[in-house]
DSSP file (Angstrom, degrees, kcal/mol; ACC not computed):
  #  RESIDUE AA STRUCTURE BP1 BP2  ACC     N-H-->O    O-->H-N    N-H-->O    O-->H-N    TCO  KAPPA ALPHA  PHI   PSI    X-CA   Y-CA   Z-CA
    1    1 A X              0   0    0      0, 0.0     3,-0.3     0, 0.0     6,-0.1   0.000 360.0 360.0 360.0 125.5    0.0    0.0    0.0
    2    2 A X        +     0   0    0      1,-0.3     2,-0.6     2,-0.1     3,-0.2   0.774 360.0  51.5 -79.1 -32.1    1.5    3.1   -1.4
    3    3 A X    >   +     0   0    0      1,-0.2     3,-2.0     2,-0.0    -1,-0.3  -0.804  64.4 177.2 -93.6  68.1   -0.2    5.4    1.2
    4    4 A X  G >  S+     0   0    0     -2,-0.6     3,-4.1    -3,-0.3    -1,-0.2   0.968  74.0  70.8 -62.4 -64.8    0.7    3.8    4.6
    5    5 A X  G 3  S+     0   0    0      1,-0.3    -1,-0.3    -3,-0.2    -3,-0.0   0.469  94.2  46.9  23.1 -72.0   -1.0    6.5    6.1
    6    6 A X  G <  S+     0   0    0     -3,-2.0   148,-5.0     2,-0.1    -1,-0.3   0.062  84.9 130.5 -98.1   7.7   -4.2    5.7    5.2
    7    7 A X  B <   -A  153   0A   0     -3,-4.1     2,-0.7   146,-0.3   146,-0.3  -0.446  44.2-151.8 -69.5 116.2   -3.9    2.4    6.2
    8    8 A X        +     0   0    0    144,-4.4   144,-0.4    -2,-0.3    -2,-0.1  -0.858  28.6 151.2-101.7 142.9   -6.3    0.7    8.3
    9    9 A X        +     0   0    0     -2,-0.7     2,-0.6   154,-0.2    -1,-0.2   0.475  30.7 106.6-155.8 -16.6   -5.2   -1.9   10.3
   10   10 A X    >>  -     0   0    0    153,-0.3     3,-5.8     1,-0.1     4,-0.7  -0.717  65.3-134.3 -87.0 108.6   -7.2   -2.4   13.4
   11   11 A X  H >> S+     0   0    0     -2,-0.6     4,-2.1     1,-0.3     3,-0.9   0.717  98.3  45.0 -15.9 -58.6   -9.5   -5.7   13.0
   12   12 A X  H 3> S+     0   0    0      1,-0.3     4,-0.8     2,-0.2    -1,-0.3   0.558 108.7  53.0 -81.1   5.8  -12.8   -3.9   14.5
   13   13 A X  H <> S+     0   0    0     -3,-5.8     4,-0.8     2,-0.2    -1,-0.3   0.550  99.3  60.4-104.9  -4.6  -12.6   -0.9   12.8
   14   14 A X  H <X S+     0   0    0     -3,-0.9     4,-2.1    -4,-0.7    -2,-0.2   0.822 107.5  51.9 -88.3 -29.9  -12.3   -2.7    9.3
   15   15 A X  H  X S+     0   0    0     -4,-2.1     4,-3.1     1,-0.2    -2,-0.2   0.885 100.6  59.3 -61.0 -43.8  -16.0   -4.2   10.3
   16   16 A X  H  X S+     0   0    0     -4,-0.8     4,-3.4     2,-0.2    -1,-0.2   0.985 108.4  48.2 -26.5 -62.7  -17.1   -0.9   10.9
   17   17 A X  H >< S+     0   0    0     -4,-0.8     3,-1.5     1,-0.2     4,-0.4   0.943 111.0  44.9 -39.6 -85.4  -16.2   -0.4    7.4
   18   18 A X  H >< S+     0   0    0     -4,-2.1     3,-1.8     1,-0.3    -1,-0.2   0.723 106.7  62.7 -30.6 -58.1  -17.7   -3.2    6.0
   19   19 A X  H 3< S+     0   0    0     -4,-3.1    -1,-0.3     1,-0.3    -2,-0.2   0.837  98.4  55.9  16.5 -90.5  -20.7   -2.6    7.8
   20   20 A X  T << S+     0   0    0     -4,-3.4     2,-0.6    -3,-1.5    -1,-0.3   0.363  90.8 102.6 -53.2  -7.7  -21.2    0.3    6.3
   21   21 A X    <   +     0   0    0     -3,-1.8    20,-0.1    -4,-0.4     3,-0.1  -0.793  40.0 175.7 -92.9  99.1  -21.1   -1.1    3.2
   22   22 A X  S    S+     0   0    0     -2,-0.6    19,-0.8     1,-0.2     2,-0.5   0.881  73.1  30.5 -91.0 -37.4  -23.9   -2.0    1.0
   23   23 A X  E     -B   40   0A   0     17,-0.2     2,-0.5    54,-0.1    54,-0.4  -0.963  60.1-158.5-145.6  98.6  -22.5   -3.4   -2.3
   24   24 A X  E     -B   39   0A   0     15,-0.9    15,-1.9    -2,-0.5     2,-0.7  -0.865  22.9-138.1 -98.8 138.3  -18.9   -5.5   -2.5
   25   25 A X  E     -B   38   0A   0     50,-2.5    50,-0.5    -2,-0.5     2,-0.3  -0.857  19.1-151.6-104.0 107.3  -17.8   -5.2   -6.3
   26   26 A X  E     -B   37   0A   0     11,-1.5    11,-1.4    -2,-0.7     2,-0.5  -0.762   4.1-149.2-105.7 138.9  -16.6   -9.0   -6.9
   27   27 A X  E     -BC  36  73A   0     46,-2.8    46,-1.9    -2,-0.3     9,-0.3  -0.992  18.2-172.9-122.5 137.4  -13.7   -9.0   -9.8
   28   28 A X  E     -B   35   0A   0      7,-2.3     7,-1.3    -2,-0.5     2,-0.7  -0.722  27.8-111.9-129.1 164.4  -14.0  -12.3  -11.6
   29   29 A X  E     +B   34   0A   0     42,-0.2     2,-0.5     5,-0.2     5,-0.2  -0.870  35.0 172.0-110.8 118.6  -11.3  -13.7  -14.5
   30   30 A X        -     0   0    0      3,-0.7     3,-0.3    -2,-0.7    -2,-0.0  -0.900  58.9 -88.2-115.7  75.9  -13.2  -13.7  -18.0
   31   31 A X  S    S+     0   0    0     -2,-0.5    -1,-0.4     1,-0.2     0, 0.0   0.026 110.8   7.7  51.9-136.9   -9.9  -14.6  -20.3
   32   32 A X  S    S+     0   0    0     -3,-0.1     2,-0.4     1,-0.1    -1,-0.2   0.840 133.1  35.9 -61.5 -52.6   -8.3  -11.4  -21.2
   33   33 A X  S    S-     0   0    0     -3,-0.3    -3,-0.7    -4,-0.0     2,-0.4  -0.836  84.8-110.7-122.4-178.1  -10.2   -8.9  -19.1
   34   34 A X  E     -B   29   0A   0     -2,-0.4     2,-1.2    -5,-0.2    -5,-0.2  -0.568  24.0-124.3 -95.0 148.5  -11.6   -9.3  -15.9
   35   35 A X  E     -B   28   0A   0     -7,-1.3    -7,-2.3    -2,-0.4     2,-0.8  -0.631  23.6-164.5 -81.6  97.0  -15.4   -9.5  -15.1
   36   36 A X  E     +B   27   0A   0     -2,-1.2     2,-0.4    -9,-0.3    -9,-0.2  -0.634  12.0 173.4 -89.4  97.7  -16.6   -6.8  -12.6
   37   37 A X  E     -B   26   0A   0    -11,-1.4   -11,-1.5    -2,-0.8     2,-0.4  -0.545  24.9-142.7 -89.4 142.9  -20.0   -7.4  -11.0
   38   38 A X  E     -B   25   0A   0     -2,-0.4     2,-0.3   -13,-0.2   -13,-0.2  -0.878  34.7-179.6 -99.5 147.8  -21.4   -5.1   -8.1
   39   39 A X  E     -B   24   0A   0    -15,-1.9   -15,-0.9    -2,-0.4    17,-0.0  -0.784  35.7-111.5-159.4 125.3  -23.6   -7.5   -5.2
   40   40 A X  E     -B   23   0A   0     -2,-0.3    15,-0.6   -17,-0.2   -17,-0.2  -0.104  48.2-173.7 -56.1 122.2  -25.5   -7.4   -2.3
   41   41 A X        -     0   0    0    -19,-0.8     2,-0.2    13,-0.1    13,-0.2  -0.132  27.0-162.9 -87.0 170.4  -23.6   -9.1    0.3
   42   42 A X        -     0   0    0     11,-0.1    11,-1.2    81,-0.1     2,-0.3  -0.917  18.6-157.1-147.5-173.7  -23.6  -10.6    4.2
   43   43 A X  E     -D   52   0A   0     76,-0.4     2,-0.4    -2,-0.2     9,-0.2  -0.966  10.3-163.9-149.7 147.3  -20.4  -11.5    6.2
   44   44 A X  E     -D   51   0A   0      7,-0.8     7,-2.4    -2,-0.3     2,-0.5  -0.939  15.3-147.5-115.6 159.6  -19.8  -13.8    9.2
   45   45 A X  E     -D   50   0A   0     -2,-0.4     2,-0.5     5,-0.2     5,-0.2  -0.966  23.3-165.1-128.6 108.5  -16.5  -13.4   11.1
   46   46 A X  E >   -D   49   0A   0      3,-2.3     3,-4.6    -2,-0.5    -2,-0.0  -0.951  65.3 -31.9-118.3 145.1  -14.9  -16.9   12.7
   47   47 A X  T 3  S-     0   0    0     -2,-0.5    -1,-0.2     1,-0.3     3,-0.1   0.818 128.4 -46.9  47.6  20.0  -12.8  -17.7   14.8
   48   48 A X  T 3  S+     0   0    0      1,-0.2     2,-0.5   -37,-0.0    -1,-0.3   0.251 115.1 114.7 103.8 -29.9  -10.8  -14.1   13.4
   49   49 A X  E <   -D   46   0A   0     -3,-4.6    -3,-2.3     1,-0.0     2,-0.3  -0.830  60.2-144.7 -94.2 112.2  -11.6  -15.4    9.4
   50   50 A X  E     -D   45   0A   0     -2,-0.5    97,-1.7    -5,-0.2     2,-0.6  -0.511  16.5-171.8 -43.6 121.1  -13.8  -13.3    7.5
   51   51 A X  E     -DE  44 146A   0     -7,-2.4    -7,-0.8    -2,-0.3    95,-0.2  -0.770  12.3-151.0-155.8 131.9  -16.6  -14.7    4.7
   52   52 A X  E     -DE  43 145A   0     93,-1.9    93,-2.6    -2,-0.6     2,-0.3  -0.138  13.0-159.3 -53.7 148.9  -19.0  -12.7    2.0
   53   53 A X  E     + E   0 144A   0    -11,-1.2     2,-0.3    91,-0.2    91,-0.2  -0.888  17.7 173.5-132.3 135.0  -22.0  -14.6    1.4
   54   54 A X  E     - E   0 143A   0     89,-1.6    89,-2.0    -2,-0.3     2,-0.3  -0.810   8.1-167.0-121.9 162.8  -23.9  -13.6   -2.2
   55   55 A X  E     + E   0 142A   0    -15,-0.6     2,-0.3    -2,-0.3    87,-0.2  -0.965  19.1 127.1-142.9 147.1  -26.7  -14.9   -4.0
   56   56 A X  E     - E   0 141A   0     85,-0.7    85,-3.4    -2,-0.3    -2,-0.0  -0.923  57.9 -27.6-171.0-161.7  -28.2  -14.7   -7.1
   57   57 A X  E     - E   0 140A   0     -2,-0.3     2,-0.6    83,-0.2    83,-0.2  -0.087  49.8-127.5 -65.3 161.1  -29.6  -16.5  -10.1
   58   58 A X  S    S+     0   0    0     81,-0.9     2,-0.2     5,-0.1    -1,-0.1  -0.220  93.1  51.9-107.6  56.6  -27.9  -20.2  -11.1
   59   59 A X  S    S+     0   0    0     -2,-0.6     4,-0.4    82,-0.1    82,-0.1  -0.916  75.5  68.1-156.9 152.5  -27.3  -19.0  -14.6
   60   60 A X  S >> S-     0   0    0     -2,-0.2     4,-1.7     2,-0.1     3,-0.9  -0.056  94.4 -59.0  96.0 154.8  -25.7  -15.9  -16.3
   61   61 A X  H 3> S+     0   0    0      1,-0.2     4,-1.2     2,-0.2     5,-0.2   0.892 127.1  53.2 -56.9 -70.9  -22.2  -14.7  -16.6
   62   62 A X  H 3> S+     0   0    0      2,-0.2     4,-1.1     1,-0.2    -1,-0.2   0.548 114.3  46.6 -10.9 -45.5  -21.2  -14.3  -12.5
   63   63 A X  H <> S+     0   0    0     -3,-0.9     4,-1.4    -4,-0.4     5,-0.2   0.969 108.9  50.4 -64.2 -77.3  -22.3  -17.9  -12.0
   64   64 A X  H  X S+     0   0    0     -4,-1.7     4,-0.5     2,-0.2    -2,-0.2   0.632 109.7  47.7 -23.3 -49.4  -20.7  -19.4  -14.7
   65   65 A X  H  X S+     0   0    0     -4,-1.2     4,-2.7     2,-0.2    -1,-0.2   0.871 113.9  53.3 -71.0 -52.0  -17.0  -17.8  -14.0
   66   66 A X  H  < S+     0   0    0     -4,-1.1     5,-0.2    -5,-0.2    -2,-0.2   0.890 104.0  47.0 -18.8 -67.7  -17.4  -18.8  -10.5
   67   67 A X  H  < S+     0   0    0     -4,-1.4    -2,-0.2     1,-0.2    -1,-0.2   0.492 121.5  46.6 -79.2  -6.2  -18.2  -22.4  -11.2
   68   68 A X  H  < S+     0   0    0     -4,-0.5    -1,-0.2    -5,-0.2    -2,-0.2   0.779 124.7  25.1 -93.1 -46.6  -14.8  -21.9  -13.7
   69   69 A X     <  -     0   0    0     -4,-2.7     2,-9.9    -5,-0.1    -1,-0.2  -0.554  62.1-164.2-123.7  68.1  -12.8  -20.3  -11.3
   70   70 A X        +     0   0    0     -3,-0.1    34,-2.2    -2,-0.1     2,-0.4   0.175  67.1  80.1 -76.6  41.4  -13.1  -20.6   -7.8
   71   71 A X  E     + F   0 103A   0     -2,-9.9   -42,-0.2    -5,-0.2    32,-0.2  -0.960  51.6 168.7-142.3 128.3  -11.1  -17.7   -6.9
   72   72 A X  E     - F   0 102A   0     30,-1.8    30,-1.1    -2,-0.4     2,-0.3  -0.590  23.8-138.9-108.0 169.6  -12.0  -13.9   -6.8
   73   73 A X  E     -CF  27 101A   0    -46,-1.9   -46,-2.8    28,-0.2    28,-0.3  -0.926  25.1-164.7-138.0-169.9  -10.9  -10.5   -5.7
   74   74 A X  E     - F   0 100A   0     26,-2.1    26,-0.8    -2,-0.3     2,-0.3  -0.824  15.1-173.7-153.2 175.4  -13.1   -7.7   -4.2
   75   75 A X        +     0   0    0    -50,-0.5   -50,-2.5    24,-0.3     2,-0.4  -0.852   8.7 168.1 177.3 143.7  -13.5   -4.3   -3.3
   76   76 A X        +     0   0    0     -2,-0.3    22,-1.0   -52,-0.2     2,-0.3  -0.907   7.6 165.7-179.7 146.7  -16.2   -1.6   -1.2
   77   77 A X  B     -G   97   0A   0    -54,-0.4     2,-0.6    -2,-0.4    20,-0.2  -0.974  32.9-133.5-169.9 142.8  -16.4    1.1   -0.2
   78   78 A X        -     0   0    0     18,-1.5    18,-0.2    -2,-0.3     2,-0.2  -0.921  20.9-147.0-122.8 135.0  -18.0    3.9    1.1
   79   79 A X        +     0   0    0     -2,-0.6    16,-0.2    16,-0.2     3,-0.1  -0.577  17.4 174.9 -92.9 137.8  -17.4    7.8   -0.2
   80   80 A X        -     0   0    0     14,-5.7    15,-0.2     1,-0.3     2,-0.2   0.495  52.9 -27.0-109.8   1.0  -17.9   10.1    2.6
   81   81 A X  E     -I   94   0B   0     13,-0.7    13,-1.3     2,-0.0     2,-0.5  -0.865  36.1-130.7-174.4 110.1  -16.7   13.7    0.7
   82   82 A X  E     -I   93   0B   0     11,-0.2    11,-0.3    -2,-0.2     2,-0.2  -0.972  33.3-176.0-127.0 174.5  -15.1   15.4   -1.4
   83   83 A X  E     -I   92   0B   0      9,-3.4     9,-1.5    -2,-0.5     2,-0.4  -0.670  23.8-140.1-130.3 152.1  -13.3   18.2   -0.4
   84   84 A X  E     -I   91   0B   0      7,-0.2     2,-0.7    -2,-0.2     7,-0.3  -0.998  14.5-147.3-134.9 159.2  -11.3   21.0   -1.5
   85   85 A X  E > > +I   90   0B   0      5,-4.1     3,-1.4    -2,-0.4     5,-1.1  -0.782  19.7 179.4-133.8  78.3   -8.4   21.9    0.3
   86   86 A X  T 3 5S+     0   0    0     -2,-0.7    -1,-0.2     1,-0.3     3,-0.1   0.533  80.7  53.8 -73.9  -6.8   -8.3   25.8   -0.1
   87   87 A X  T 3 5S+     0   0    0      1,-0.1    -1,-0.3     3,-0.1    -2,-0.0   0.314 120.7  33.2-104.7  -2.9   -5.2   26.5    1.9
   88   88 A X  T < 5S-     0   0    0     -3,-1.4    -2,-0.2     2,-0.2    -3,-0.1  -0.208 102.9-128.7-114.6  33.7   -3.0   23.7   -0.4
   89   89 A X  T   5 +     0   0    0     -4,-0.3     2,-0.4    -3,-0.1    -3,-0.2   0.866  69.1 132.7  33.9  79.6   -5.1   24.7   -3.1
   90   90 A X  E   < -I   85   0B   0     -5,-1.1    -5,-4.1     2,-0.0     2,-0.3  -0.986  48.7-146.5-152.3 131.7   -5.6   20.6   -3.3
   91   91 A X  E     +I   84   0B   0     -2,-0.4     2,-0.3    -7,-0.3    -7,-0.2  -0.917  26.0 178.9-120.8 149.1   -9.3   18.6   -3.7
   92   92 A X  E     -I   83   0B   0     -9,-1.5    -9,-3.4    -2,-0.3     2,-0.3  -0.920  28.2-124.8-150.0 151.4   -9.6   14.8   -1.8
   93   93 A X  E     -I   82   0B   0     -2,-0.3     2,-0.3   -11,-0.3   -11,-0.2  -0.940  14.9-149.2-100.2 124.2  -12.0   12.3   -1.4
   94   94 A X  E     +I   81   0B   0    -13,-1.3   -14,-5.7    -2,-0.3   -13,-0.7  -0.697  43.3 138.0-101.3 155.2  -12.9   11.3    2.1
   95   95 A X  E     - H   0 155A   0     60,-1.8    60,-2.2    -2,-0.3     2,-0.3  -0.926  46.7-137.9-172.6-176.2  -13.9    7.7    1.8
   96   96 A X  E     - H   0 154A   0     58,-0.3   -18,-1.5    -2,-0.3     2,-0.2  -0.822  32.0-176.3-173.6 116.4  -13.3    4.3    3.8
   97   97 A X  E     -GH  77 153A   0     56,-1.7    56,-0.6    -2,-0.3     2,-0.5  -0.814  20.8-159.6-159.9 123.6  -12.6    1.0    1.6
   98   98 A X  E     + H   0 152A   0    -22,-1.0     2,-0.3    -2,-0.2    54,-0.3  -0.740  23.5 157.2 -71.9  87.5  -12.1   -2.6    1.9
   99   99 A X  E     + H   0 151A   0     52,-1.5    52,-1.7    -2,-0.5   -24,-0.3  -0.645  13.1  91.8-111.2 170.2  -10.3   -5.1   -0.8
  100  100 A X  E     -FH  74 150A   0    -26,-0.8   -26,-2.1    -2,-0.3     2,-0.3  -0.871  55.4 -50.3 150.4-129.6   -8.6   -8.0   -1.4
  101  101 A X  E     +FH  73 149A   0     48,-0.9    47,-3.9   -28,-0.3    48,-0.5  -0.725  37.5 163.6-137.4 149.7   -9.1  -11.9   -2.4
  102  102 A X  E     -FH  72 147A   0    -30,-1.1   -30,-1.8    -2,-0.3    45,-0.3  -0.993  31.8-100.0-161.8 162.7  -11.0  -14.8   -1.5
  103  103 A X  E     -FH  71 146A   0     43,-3.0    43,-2.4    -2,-0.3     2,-0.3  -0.524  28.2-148.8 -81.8 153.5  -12.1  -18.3   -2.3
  104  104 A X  E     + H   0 145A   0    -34,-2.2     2,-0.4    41,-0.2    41,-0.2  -0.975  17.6 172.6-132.8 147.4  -15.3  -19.0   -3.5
  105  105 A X  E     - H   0 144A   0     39,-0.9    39,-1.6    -2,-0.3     2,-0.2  -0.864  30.6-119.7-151.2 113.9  -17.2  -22.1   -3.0
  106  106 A X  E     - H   0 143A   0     -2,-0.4    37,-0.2    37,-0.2     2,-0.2  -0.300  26.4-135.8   6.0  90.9  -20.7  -22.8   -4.0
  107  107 A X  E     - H   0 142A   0     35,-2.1    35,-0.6    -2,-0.2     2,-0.3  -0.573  26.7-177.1-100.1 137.9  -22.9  -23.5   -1.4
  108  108 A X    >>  -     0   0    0     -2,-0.2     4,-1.8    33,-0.1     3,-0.5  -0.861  37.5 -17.5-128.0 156.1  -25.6  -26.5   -1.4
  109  109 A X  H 3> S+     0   0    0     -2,-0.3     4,-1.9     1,-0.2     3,-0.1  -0.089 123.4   2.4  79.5-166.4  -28.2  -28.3    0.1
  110  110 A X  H 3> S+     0   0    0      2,-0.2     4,-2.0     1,-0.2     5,-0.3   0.932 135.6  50.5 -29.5 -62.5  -28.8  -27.7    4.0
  111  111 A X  H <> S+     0   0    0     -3,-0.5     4,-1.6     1,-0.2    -2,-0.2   0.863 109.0  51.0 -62.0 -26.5  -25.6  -24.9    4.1
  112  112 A X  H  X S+     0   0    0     -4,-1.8     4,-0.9     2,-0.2    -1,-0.2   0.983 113.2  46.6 -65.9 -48.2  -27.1  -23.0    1.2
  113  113 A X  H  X S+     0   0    0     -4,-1.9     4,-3.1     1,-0.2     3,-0.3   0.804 112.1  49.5 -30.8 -59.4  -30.4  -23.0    3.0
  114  114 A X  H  X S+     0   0    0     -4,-2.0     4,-1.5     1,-0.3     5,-0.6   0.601 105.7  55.8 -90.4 -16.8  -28.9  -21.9    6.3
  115  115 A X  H  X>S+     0   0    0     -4,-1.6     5,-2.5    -5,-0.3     4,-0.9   0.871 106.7  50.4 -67.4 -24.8  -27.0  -19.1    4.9
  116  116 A X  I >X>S+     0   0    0     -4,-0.9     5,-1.7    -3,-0.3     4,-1.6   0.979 116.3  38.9 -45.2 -83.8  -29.8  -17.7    3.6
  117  117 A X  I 3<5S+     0   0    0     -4,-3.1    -3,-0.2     1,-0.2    -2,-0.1   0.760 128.0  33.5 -42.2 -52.5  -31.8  -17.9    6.7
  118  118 A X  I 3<5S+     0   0    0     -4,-1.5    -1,-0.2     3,-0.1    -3,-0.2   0.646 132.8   8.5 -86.8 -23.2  -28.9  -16.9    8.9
  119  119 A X  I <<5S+     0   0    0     -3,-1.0     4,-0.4    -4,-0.9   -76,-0.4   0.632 127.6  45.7-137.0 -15.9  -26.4  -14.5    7.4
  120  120 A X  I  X<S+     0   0    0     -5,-2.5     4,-0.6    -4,-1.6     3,-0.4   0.919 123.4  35.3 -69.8 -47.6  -28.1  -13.2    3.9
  121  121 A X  T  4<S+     0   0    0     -5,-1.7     6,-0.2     1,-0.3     9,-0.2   0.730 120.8  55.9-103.1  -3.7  -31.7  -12.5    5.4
  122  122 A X  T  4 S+     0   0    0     -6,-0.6    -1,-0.3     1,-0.2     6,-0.2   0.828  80.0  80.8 -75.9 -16.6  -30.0  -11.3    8.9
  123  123 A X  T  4 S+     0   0    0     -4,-0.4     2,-0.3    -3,-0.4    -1,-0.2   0.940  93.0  41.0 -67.0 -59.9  -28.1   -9.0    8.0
  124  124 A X  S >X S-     0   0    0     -4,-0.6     3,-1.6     1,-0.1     4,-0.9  -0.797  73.2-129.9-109.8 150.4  -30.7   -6.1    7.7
  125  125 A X  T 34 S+     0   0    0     -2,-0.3     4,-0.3     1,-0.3    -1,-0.1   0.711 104.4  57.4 -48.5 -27.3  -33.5   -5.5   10.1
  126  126 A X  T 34 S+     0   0    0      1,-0.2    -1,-0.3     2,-0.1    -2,-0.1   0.092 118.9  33.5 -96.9  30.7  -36.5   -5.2    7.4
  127  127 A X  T <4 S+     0   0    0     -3,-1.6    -1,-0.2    -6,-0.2    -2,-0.2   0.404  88.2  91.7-145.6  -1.4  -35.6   -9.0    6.0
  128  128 A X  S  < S+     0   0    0     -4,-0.9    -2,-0.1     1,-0.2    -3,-0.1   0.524 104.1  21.3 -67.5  -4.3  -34.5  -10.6    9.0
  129  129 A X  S    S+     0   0    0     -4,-0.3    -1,-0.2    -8,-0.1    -3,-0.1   0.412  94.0 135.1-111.1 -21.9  -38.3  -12.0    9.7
  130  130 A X        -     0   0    0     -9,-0.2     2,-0.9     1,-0.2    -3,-0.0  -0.165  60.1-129.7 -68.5 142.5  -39.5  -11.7    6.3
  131  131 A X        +     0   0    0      3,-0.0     2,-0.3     0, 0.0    -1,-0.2  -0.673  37.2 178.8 -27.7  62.8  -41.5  -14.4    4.7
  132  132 A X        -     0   0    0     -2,-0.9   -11,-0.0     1,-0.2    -5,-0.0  -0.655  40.8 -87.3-115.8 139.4  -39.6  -14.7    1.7
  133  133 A X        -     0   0    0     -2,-0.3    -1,-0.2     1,-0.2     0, 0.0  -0.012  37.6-171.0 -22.7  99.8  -40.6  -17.5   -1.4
  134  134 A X  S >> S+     0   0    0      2,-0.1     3,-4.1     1,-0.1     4,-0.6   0.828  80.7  73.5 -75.3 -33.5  -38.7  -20.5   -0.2
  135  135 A X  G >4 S+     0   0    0      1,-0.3     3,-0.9     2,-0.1     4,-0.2   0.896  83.2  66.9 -61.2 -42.1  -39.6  -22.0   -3.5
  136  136 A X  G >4 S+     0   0    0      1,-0.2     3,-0.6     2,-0.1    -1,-0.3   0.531  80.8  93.5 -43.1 -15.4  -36.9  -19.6   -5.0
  137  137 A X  G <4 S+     0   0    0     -3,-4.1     3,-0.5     1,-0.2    -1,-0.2   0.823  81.5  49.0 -47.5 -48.1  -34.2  -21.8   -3.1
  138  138 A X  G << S+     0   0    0     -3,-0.9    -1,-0.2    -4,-0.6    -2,-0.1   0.512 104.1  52.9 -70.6 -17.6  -33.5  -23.8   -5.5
  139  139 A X  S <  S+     0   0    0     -3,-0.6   -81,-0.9    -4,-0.2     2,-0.7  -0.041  95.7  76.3 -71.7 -16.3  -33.1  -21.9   -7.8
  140  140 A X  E     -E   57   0A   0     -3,-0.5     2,-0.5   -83,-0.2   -83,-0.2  -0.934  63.7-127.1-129.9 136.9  -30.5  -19.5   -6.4
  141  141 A X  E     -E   56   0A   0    -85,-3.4     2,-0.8    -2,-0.7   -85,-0.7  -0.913  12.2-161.1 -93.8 110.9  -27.1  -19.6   -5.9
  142  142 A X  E     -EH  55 107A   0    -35,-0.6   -35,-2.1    -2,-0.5   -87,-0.2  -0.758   9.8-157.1-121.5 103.5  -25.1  -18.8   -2.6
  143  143 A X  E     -EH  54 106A   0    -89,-2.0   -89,-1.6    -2,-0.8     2,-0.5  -0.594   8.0-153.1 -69.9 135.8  -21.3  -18.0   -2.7
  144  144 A X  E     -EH  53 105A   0    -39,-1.6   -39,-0.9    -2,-0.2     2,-0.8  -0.953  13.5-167.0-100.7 122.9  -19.2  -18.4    0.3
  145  145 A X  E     -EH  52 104A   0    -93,-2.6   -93,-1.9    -2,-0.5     2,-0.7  -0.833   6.3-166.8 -90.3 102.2  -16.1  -15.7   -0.2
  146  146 A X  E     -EH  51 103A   0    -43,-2.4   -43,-3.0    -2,-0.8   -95,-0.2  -0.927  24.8-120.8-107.8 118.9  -13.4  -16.7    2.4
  147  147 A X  E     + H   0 102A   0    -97,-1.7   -45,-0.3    -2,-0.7     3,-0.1  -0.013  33.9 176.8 -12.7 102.7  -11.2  -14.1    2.6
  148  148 A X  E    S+     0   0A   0    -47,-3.9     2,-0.4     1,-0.4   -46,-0.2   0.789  78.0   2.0 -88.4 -62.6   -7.5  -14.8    1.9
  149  149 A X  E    S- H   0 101A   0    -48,-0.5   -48,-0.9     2,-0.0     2,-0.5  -0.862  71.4-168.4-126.9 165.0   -5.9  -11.6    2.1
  150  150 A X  E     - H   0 100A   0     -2,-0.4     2,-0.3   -50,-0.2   -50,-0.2  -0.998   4.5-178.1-150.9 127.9   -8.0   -8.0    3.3
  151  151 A X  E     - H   0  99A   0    -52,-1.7   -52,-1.5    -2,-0.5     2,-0.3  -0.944   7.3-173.2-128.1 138.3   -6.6   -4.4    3.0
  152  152 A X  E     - H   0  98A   0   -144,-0.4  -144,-4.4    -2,-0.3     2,-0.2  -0.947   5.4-177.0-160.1 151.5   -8.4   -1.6    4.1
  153  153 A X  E     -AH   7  97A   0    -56,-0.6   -56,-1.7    -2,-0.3     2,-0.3  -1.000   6.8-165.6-167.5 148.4   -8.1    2.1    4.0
  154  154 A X  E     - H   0  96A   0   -148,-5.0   -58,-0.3    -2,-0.2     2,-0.2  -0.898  16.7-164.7-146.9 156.8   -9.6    5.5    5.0
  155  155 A X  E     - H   0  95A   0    -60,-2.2   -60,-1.8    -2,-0.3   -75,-0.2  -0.828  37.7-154.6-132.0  83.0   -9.4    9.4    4.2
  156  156 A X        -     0   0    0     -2,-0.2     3,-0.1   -62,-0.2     6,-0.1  -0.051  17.3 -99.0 -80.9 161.7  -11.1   10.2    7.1
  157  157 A X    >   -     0   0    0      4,-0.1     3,-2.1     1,-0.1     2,-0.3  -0.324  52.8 -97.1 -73.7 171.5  -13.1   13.8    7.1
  158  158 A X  T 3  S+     0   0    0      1,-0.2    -1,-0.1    -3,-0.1     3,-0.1  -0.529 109.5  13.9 -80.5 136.9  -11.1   16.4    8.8
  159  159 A X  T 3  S+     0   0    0     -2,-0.3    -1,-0.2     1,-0.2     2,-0.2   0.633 106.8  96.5 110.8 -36.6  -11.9   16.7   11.8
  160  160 A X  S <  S-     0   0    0     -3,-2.1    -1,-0.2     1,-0.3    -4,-0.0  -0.351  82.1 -28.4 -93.9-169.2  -14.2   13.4   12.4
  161  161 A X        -     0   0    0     -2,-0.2     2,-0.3     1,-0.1    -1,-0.3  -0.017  56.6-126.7 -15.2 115.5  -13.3   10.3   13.8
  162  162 A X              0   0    0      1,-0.1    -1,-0.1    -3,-0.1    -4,-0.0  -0.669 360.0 360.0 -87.1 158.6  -10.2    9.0   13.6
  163  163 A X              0   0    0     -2,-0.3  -153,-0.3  -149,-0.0  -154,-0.2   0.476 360.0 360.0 -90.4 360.0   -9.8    5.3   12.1
């Protein structure tokens, strides 16, 4: 990381991030360039090891590359600013963002179920009860990302919180 600086490096403050985080941008290898999809996400943290869980249809370019490659990278973030810096006559973006790599593994069966139930539809308050078409299960496809390597990094506003 070229900007040590900005570097985040304390464990619970990268969950903060992530948290915050609506949308992880999954970069997938499609031959000569690489496939970037944006997707709604969930996370569980064990044992100290972070892993995404995503979902969607069991068809379509994202699926396919997966079932091809079982290796990703990633990236999120949320922009908090931007700024202009009238006394170094300088503009920044204050922002907070999470990358790096993971394995991906296909989830079936009972564990596809229970990731739905337990870390997709928990995540946010307004789906964590909801009724949702079970019949749709089957249908749908649930990545596990486990995290290999994680970087995170912040340009915090001036003034707030430090990270």
């Amino acid at each position: 990381m070229r900007r040590k600086d900005r570097e985040v490096t304390d464990f619970n403050t990268i969950l903060e991030i992530i948290d915050g985080c609506e949308i992880i941008r999954l970069g997938l290898a499609d031959g000569e360039f690489p496939y970037i999809v944006p997707v709604n996400f969930a996370y569980q943290v064990t044992d100290g090891q972070i892993a995404f869980y995503i979902h969607g249809a069991m068809a379509g370019r994202k699926y396919h590359l997966m079932q091809r490659n079982q290796k990703c990278s990633f990236e999120m973030d949320i922009p908090l600013q931007m700024e202009c810096l009238y006394d170094k006559h300088d503009v920044t973006m204050r922002y907070q963002s999470v990358m790096g790599t993971a394995d991906i593994t296909l989830l079936e069966g009972e564990e596809r179920q229970r990731a739905i139930d337990d870390i997709i539809m928990a995540r946010h308050e307004e789906t964590r009860h909801f009724d949702y078409n079970r019949k749709d299960v089957a249908a749908t496809a649930v990545a596990k990302l486990t995290v290999r390597e994680l970087t995170a990094k912040a340009n915090p506003i001036a003034g707030g919180p430090d990270l």
